[in-house]
Structures are given as C-alpha cells and as structure tokens.
N, C-alpha and C positions, 0 to 999 in steps of 0.2 A: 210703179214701185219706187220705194225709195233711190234716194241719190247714193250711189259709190263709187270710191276711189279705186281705180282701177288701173292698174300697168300693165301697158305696152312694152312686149319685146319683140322687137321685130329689124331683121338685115337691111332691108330695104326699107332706106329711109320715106319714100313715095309713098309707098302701103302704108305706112307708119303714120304717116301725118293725115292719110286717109283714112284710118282708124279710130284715132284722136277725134277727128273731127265728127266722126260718124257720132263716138261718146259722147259727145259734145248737144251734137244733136238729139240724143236719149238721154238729154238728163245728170248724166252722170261724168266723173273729173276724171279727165286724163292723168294718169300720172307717168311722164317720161317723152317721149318715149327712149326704149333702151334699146339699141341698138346690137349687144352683143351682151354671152353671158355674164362677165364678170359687173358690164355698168349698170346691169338689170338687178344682181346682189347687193349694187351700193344705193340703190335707190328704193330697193325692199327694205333694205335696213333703215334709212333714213324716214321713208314717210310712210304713212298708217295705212298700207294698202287692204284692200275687202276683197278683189278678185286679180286674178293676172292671165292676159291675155300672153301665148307666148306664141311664138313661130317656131316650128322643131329645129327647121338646117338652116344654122346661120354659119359661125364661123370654121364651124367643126360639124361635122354632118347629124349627130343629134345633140347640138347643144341645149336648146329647150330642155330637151327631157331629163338632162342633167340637171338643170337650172329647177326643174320639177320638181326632184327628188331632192333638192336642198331646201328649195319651201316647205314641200311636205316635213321638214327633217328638225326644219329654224321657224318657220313662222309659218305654221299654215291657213292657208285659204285656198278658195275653191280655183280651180285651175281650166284654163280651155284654149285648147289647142290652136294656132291655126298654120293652116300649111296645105302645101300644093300636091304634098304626096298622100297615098293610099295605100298604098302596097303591105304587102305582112309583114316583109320584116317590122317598117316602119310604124305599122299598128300594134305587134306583139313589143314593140317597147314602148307603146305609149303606156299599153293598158297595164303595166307592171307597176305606171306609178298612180294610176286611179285618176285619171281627170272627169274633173266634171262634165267635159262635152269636145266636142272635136270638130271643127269645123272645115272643110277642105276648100282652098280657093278655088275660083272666085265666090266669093259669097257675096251679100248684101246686106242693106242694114237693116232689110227685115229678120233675117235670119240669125244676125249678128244680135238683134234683140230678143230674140226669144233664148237663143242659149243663153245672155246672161244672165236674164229673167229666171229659168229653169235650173241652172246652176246655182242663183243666189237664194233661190225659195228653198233648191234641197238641203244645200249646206248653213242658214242661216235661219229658218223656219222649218224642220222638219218636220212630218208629220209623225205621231208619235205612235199611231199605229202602223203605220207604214216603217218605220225603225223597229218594232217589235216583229214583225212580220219575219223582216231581213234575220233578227238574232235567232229566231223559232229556225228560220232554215239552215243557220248557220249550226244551231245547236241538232240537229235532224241529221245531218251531214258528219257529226262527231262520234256517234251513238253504234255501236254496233248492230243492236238491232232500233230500226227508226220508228220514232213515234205514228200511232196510224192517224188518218183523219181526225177522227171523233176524239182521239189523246191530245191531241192539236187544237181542238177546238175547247177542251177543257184547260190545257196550261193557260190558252189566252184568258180565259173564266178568271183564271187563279192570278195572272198580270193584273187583272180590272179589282182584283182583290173582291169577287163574289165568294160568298160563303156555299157548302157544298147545295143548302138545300134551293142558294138563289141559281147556282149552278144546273141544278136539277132542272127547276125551271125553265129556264132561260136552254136549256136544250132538251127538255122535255124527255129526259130521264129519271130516274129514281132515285133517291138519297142513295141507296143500297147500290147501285152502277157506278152511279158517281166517284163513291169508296172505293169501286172493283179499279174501276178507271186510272184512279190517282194510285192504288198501288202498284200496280204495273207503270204510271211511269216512271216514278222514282225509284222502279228497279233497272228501267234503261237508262235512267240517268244517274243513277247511282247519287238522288238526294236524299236525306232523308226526312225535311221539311219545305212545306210552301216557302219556308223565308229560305234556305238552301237554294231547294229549286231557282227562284225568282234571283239571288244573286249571281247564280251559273249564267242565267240568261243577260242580265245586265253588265256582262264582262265583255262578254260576246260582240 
C-alpha cells in the first residue's frame, strides 16, 4: 500500500521509538512520536497526518481516547488504538469514539501491518457497496416496521439506479411486484420518490 504519515502517541518512550521504527520498516513516516495528550494536538495540528496511532493510559488514565474524540472533532483520520489493557470499562470507551482497530500489547509488526493496512483501505478506499450495505442497516434500524428481505434487495436495485423492469429481472420478478414492492417501502420509509428514497439513505 501506499506510504503514510502516521503519528505516534505513546507514554513510554521505548515503545515509542519501537513503533517508529517498526513504520519505518512498513514503508510508511513516523510522525512524532508524542509522548503525551497535549504534544500529540500540536503535532496534529502542525503536520498532515493520514492515520494516528495512540496509547489509551498515558498521563491521565484515558488520555488517548480523549485525544480520539478531538481528532474525530478537528481533523479526522482513521485511528488505532494500542494499549496493554482489555477490560470493559476500558473497551466500552474506546468504542464510543469509533476506532479503526485496537491493538492490545504485545503485538508485532505483523499484526501492527495488517491493522494499518485494514484501517487505511476502510477509511481511504471504501468499498462502496459495502457503505451502502451499512446505510440500508442503519436505515432498517430507524423504520418502525423494517424492511423484509426481498425490500432490501430492491432499494439496493434502486441505489444501482435499475429501472423497475431491469429490477424485475435481475430478481426474477414481475414488473407488477416490483410496483407492489416499491410501494410498501416507501410507506415504511415515509418517501415518496426513488430520488427521496435514495437521499434518506445517503445521510445515513
């Protein structure tokens, strides 16, 4: 994969420079390392970071995940955890602020490659059915009563922009279903055209 700029926040300066180096060895630029929250904001701010590696308990027991929630807030990019703990509490605030991948120490620098590989492909190349997929559940989830199957498989029809009778087709139903189909959903979703429809979804 491409090369990226990547910051290191990390307490321990040892880990730290073992970390760098590891980047160093995959291709891609260290940027920092920072050693605590505030010196890891002045160095987000200053250079054109792609991803940030952070440690959750540095100065303050979750400062990471603080440091998290102002990337996501000021400059976001995909984010990954790493840190020695496990536990719930410390999991139910990671996963508040959405990272891209979580690594628990010790790890290695095979494993340290594949999260940023996996993290930079989702947030940098996503796939675009697999994002439509996420907004369909998202929008399923909103619906008092939720779309079935086969409703599901006609909005995505209606995303590819098929016409009813390429829809028919393509699932080997009848122009006449097709109709029955589409007006039932847009009575769960309270749209009342494809182009409605299809922006509800894209908010999502």
């Amino acid at each position: 994969m491409e090369s990226l700029r990547i910051i290191v926040v990390e307490d321990d300066a040892f880990i730290a420079d073992d970390i760098c180096s590891c980047l160093q060895e995959l291709g891609h630029i260290s940027v920092g390392p920072a050693y605590n929250l505030n010196s890891g904001k002045e160095l987000i701010q200053k250079e054109a970071v792609q991803l940030a590696l952070l440690d959750i308990h540095m100065e303050k027991a979750l400062d990471g995940i603080e440091l998290a929630k102002w990337i996501n807030e000021n400059c976001p990019v995909p984010i990954i955890f790493l840190t020695a703990f496990a536990d719930e509490i410390t999991l139910h605030r990671a996963k508040e602020v959405h990272p891209a991948h979580y690594l628990v120490k010790p790890f290695d620098k095979l494993r340290l490659k594949v999260a940023i590989e996996i993290a930079a492909a989702n947030y940098y190349s996503p796939d675009t059915m697999y994002r439509n997929q996420k907004r369909l559940y998202r929008l399923n989830l909103q619906l008092n009563t939720p779309l079935s199957t086969r409703e599901l498989e006609v909005v995505r029809g209606l995303i590819q922009g098929l016409s009813n009778k390429e829809l028919a087709e393509k699932l080997h139903l009848s122009e006449h279903t097709v109709k029955s189909h589409l007006k039932t959903i847009f009575l769960k979703t309270e749209a009342r055209s494809r182009t409605e429809l299809i922006s509800k979804i894209n908010q999502l």
